[in-house]
C-alpha positions as CSV (number, residue, x, y, z in Angstrom):
1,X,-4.1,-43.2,-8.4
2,X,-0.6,-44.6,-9.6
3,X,1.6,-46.2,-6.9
4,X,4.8,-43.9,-6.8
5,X,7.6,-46.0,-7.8
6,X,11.2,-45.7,-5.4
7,X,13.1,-43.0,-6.7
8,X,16.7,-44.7,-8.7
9,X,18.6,-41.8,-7.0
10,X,17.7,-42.4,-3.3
11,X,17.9,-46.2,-3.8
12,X,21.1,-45.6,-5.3
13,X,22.1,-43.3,-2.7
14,X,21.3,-45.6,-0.2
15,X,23.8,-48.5,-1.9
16,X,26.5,-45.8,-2.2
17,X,26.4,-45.5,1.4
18,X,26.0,-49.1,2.4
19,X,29.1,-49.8,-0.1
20,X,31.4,-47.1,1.4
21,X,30.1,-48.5,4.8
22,X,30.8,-51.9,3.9
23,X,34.3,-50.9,2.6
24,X,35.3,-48.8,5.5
25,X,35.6,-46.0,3.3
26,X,34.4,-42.9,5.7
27,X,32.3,-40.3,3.4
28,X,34.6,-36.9,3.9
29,X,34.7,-33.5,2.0
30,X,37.7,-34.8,0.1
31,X,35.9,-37.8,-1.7
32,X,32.4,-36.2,-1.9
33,X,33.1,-35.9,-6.0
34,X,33.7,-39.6,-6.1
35,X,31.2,-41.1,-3.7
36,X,28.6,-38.9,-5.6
37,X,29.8,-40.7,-8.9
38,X,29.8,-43.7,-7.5
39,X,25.9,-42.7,-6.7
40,X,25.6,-42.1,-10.0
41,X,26.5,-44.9,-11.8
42,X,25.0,-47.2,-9.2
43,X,21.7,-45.2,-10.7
44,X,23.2,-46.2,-14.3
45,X,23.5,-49.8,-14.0
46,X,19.9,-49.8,-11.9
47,X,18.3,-47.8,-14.8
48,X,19.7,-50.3,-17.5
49,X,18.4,-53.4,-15.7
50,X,15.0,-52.3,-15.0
51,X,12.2,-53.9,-17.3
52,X,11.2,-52.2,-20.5
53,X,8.0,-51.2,-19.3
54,X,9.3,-49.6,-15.8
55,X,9.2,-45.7,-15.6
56,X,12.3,-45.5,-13.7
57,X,14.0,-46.3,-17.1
58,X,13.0,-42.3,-18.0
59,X,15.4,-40.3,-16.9
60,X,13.2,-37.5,-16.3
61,X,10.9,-40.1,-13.5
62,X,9.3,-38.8,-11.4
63,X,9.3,-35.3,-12.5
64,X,7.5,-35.7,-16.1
65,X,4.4,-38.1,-14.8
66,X,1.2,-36.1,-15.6
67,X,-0.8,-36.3,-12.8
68,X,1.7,-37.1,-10.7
């Protein structure tokens, strides 16, 4: 059985809300469009670092493993 990599989106979730925390930026209705791009390219820049061989760098991961 493979080990089951951390998902990019919830470790990128979880820096988007340790940033805005650590910026005192509170997370409100009227910037839920930007902290969720902010999320997202968090993900990006994760995705684009990762070693060649890491399945994270599919965007599709976890969702297209067979087996899985």
């Amino acid at each position: 059985m493979a080990r089951r990599l951390t998902s990019l989106d919830q470790i990128s979730l979880d820096l988007m809300v340790a940033g805005t925390r650590a910026a005192g930026v509170r997370r409100t209705k009227a910037n839920v469009q930007a902290c969720a791009e902010l999320q997202i390219a968090i993900r990006e820049a994760l995705r684009a670092v990762l070693p060649p061989d890491d399945p994270r760098r599919d965007p599709d991961y976890p969702f297209d493993q067979a087996g899985a």
